[in-house]
C-alpha positions in Angstrom: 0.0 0.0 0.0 1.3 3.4 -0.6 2.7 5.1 2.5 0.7 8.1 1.7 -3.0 5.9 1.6 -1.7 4.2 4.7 -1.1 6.5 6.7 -4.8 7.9 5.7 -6.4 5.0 6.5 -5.2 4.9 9.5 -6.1 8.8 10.3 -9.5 8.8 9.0 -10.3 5.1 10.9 -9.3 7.3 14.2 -11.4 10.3 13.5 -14.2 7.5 12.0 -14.2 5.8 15.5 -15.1 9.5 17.1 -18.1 9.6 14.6 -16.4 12.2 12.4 -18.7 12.5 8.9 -16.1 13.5 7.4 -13.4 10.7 8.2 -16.6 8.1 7.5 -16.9 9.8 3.6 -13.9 9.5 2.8 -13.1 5.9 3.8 -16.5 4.9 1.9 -15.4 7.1 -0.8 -11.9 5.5 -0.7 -13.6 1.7 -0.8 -16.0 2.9 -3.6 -12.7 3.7 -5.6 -10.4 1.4 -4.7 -8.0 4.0 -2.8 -5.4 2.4 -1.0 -7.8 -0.6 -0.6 -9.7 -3.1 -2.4 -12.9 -1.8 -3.7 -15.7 -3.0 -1.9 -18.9 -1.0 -3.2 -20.9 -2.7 0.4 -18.5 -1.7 2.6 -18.7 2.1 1.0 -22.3 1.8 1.3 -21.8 1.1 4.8 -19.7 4.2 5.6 -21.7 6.4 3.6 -25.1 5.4 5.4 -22.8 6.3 9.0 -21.4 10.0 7.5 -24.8 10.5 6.5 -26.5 9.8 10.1 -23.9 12.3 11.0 -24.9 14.8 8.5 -22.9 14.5 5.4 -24.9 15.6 2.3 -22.1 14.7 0.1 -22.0 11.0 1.2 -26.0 11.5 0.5 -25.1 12.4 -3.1 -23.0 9.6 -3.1 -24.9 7.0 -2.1 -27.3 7.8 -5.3 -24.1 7.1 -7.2 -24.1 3.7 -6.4 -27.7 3.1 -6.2 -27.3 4.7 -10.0 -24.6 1.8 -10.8 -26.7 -0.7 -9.5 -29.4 0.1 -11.5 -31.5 1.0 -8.2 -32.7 3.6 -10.0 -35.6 5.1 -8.0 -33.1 4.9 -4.7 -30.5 7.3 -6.5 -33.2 9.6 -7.9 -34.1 9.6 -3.7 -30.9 10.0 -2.3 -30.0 12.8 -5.1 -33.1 15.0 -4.6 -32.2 14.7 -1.1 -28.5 16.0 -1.8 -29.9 18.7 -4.0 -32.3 19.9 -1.0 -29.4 20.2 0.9 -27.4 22.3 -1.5 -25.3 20.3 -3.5 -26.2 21.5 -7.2 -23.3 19.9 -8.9 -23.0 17.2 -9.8 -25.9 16.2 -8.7 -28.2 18.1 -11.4 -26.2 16.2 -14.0 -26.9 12.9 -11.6 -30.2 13.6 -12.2 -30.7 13.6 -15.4 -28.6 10.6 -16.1 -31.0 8.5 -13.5 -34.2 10.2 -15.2 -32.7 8.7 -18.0 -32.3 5.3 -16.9 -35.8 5.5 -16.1 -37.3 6.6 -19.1 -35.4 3.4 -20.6 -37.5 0.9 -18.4 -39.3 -1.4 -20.3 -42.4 -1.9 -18.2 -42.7 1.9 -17.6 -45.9 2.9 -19.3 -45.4 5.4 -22.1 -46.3 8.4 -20.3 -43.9 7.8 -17.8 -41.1 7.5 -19.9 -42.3 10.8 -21.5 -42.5 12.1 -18.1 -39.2 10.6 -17.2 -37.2 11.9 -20.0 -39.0 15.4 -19.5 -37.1 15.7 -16.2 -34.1 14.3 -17.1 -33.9 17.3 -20.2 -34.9 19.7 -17.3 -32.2 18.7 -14.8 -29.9 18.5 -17.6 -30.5 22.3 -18.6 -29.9 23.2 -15.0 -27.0 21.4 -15.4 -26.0 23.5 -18.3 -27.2 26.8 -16.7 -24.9 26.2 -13.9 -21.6 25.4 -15.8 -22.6 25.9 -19.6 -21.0 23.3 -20.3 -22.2 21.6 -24.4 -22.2 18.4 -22.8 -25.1 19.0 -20.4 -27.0 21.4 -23.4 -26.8 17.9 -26.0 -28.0 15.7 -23.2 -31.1 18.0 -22.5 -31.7 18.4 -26.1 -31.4 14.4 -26.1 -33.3 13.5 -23.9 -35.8 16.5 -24.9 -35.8 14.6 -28.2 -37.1 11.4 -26.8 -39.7 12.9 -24.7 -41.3 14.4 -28.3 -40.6 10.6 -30.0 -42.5 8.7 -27.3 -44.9 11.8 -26.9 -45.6 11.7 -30.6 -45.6 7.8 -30.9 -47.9 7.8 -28.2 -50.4 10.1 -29.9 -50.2 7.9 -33.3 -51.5 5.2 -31.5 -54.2 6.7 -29.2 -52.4 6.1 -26.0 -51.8 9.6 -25.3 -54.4 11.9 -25.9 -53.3 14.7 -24.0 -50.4 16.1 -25.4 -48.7 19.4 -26.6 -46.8 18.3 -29.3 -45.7 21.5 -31.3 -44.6 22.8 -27.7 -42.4 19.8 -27.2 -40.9 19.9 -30.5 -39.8 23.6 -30.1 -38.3 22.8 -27.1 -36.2 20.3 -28.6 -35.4 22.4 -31.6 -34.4 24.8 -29.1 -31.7 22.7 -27.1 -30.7 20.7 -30.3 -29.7 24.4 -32.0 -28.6 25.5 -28.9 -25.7 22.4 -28.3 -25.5 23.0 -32.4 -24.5 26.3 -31.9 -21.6 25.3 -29.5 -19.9 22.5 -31.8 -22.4 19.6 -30.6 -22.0 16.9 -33.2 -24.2 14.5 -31.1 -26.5 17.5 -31.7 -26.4 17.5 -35.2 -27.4 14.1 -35.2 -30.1 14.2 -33.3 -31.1 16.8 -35.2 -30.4 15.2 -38.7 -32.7 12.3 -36.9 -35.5 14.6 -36.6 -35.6 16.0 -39.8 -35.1 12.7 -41.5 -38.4 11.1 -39.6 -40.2 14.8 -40.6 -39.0 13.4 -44.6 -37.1 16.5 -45.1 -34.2 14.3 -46.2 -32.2 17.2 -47.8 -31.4 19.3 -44.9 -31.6 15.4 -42.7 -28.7 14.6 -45.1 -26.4 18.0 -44.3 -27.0 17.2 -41.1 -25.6 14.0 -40.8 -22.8 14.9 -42.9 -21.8 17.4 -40.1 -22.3 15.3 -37.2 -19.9 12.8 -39.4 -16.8 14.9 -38.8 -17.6 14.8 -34.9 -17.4 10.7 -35.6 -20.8 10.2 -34.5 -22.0 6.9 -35.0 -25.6 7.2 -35.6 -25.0 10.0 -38.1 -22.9 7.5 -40.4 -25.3 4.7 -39.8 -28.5 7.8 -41.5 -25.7 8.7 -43.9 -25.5 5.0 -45.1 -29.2 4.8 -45.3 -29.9 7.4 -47.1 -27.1 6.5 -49.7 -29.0 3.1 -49.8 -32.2 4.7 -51.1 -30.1 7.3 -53.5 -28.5 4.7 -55.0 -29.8 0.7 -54.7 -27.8 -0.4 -57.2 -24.6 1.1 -56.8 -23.9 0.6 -52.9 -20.5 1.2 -52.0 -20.9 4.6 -50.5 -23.7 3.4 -48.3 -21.3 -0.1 -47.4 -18.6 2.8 -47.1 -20.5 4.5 -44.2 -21.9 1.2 -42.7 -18.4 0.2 -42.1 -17.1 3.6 -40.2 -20.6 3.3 -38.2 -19.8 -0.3 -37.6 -16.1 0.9 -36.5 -17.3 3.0 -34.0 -19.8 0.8 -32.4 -23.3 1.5 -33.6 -25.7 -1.7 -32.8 -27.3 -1.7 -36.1 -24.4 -1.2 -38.5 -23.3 -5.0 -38.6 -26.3 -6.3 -39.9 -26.8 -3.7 -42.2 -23.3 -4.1 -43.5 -23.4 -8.0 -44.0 -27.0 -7.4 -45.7 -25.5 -4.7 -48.6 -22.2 -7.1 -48.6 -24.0 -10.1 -49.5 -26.0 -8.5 -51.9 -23.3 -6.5 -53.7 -21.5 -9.9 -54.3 -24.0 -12.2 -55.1 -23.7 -11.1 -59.0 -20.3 -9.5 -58.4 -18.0 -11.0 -61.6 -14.6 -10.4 -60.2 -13.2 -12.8 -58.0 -10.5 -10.9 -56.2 -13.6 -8.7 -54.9 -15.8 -11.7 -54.3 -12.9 -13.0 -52.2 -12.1 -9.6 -50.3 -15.8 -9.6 -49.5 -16.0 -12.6 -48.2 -12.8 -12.2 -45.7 -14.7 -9.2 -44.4 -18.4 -11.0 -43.7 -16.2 -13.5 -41.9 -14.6 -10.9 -39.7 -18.0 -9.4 -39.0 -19.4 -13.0 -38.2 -16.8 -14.0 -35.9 -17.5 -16.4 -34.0 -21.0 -17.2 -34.8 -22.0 -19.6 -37.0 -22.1 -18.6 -40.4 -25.5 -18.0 -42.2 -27.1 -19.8 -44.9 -26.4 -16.7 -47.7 -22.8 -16.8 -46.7 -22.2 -20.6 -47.0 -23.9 -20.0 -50.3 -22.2 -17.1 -51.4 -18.7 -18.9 -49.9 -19.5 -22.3 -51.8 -20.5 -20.3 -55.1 -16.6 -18.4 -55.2 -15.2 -21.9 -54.4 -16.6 -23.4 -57.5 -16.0 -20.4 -59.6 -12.1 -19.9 -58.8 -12.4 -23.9 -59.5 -13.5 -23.4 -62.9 -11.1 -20.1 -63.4 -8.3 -22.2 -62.7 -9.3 -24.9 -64.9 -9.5 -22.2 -67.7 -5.6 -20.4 -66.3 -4.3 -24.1 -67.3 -5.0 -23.9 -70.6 -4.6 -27.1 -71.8 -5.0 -28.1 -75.2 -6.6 -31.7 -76.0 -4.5 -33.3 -78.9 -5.8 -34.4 -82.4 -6.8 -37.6 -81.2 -10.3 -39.1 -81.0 -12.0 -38.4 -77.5 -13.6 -41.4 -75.4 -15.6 -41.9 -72.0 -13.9 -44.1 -70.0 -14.9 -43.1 -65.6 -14.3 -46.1 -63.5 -13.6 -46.2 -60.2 -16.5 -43.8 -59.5 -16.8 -44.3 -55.8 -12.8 -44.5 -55.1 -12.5 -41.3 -56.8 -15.4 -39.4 -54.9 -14.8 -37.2 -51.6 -15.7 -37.4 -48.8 -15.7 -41.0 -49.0 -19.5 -42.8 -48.4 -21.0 -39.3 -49.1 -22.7 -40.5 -52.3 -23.0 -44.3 -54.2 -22.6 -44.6 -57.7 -24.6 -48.4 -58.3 -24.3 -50.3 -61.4 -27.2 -49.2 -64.1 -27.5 -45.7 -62.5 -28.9 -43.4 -65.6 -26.2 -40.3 -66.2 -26.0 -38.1 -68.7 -22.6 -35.9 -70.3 -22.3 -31.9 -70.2 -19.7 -29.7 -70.2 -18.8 -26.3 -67.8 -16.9 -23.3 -68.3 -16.2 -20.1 -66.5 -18.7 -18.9 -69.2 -20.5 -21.7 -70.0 -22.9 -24.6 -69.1 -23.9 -27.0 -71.8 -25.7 -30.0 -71.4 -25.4 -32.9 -74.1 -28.0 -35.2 -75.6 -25.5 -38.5 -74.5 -26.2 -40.4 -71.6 -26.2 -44.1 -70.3 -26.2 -46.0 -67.8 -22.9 -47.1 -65.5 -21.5 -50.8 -66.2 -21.5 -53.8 -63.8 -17.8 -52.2 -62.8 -19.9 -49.1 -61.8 -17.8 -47.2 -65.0 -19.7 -44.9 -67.3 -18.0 -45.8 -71.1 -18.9 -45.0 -74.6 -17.4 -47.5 -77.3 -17.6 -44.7 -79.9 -15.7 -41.5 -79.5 -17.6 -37.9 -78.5 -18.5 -35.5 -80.4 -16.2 -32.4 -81.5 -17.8 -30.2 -79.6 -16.6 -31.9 -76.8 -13.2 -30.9 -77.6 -14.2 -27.8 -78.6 -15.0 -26.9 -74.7 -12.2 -28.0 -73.1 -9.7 -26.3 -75.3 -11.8 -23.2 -74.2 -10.8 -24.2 -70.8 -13.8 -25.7 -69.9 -14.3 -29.5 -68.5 -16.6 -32.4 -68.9 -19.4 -34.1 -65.9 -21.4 -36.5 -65.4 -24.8 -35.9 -64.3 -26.8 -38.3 -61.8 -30.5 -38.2 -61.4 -31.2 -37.8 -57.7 -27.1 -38.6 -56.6 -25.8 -34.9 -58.0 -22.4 -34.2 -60.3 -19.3 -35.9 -60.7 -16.7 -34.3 -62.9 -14.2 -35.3 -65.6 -10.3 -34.7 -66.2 -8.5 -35.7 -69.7 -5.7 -37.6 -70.0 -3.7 -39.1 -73.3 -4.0 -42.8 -73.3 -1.8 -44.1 -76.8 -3.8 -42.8 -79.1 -6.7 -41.9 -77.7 -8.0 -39.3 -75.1 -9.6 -40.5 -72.2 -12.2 -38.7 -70.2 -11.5 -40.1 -66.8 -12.5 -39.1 -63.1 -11.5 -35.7 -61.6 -12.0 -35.8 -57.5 -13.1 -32.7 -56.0 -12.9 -33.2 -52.4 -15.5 -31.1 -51.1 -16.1 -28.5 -53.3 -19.6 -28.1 -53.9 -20.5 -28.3 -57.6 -23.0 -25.5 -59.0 -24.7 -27.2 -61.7 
């Protein structure tokens, strides 16, 4: 312990044992912290409630504090009006206003006590400012004036509240929100941008947000992003540009609206190098969860077109020789292992795949005793004709999926033989 918070502990325990409010304070105020001791929020309590027997409105004050903390929130608005009786303005206006606050969050509050509840926290927050004039206390008044006139007006939409002044409470919001403007408030501006954007003037919503975005407010970026959405659906990269910087600094809703615009930008997106960038970043914003179903489709769908780009970046040409079917060994060759059975006389029929291209072909049969799918006569041309575009050859199984087909030279004929594709997850 340091030699300074020892030798307090041990003067204010002396004067604490002569019922000195003072001495009590500031060992609860040292356990709240930590100072010199290990913080023990009950023991603080304890010496608070013994300061304040003795008088002591600022251990009063500070029992709200961590009645506030604890989410006892009708015991710190208590012990707080009691402090503020007794003189103690700030910070116990500001207190106020932040349990208010708390209050007007409950869930099963009915709507007109949250209205009334965030009234008073805007009101003890504009005593706050009028005492110090500090912005900070102006945007939370104007905030919390703000969501008195959204529950106010929801209220009235739905015929809960019938009795309510609602041009009166929006002026007084305007008049906070412009006054915390006035003073370099970017929270401010958002709030403000909010307003104008659920009024629909989406113009002056837009301007706004654009200058609460220099103040890196979250929720302006997360508007900003929403309305690029509706300026521009089909070109989205300014609105995925602000739903990143709002995901980066923390708003709730900027995930989901990123992995939405991500997922829809690369679903027809031809380049792969952007498909692939994409998809490292909707894994970073899925973490550890599991991943959804449009990502494991969007993430199989890249795997199967890089498969068939680097069947094309080989290009391989198929000699002058004829071409023949010759897939044995069907089951050996297919991965995972026991996944699917290819059985003797199973119907399959012969196509051919390309980065650009999917063409079926009117040949088909039926595998062999051996479980091999043969032709005695040699394919077509056009056969050839796709693979030297880069292209390859499958087999297609009623009701048992895709297998497909690698070349090799065999004397003096080209076989089509099997190609295993481990678990790659054919797209045809």
């Amino acid at each position: 312990m340091d030699k300074r918070y020892s030798e307090f502990q041990k003067n204010a325990a002396e004067a604490a044992g002569r019922s000195n409010a003072e001495a009590l304070f500031l060992l609860g105020k040292a356990s709240a912290l930590g100072w010199g001791v290990e913080q023990d929020l009950n023991l603080a309590r304890s010496f608070y409630l013994k300061a304040e027997a003795l008088g002591s409105v600022r251990a009063t004050h500070n029992l709200g504090v961590l009645a506030l903390d604890a989410g006892e929130t009708e015991d710190a608005i208590s012990y707080f009006l009691k402090a503020l009786e007794k003189g103690i303005r700030m910070p116990t206006l500001w207190n106020l206003g932040r349990a208010y606050a708390k209050s007007a969050e409950q869930r099963d509050l009915p709507l007109a006590g949250k209205v009334d509840a965030a009234t008073k926290s805007a009101q003890y927050y504009t005593q706050a400012f009028d005492a110090t004039q500090d912005v900070a206390y102006a945007e939370s008044a104007a905030a919390e004036f703000l969501r008195a006139y959204d529950l106010a007006r929801t209220g009235k939409l739905r015929g809960v509240l019938k009795v309510v002044d609602l041009p009166a409470s929006r002026a007084r919001t305007v008049t906070w929100l412009k006054k915390a403007m006035d003073m370099g408030s970017a929270r401010a501006w958002s709030n403000w941008g909010g307003l104008l954007y659920v009024e629909g003037d989406l113009k002056q919503a837009r301007k706004a947000f654009e200058r609460a975005a220099k103040g890196d407010v979250p929720q302006a970026y997360q508007y900003l992003g929403k309305l690029a959405e509706s300026d521009h659906p089909d070109a989205p990269q300014t609105a995925i540009a602000h739903y990143e910087r709002a995901f980066e600094l923390g708003h709730p809703e900027a995930r989901a609206a990123l992995k939405r615009l991500l997922l829809g930008s690369l679903k027809y997106e031809k380049d792969l190098d952007v498909v692939g960038r994409g998809i490292k970043r909707l894994e970073m914003l899925q973490g550890d969860a599991e991943a959804d179903g449009e990502l494991v489709d969007l993430v199989e769908d890249y795997e199967w077109r890089r498969f068939l780009a680097r069947e094309k970046a080989r290009d391989r040409r198929v000699p002058n020789l004829p071409i023949y079917l010759n897939a044995c060994n069907l089951n050996e060759a297919f991965a995972p292992k026991g996944l699917k059975q290819f059985f003797p006389d199973s119907y399959w029929s012969l196509g051919g795949v390309g980065v650009d291209f999917v063409e079926p072909l009117p040949i088909d049969g039926r595998l062999d005793g051996k479980g091999c799918a043969n032709l005695s006569d040699p394919l077509p041309e056009n056969v050839r004709e796709m693979l030297n575009k880069g292209g390859m050859m499958f087999l297609r199984f009623q009701g048992t999926g895709r297998f497909m087909l690698d070349w090799e030279v065999k004397g003096k004929q080209v076989h089509l033989i099997p190609r295993p594709t481990g678990a790659l997850k054919i797209q045809l």
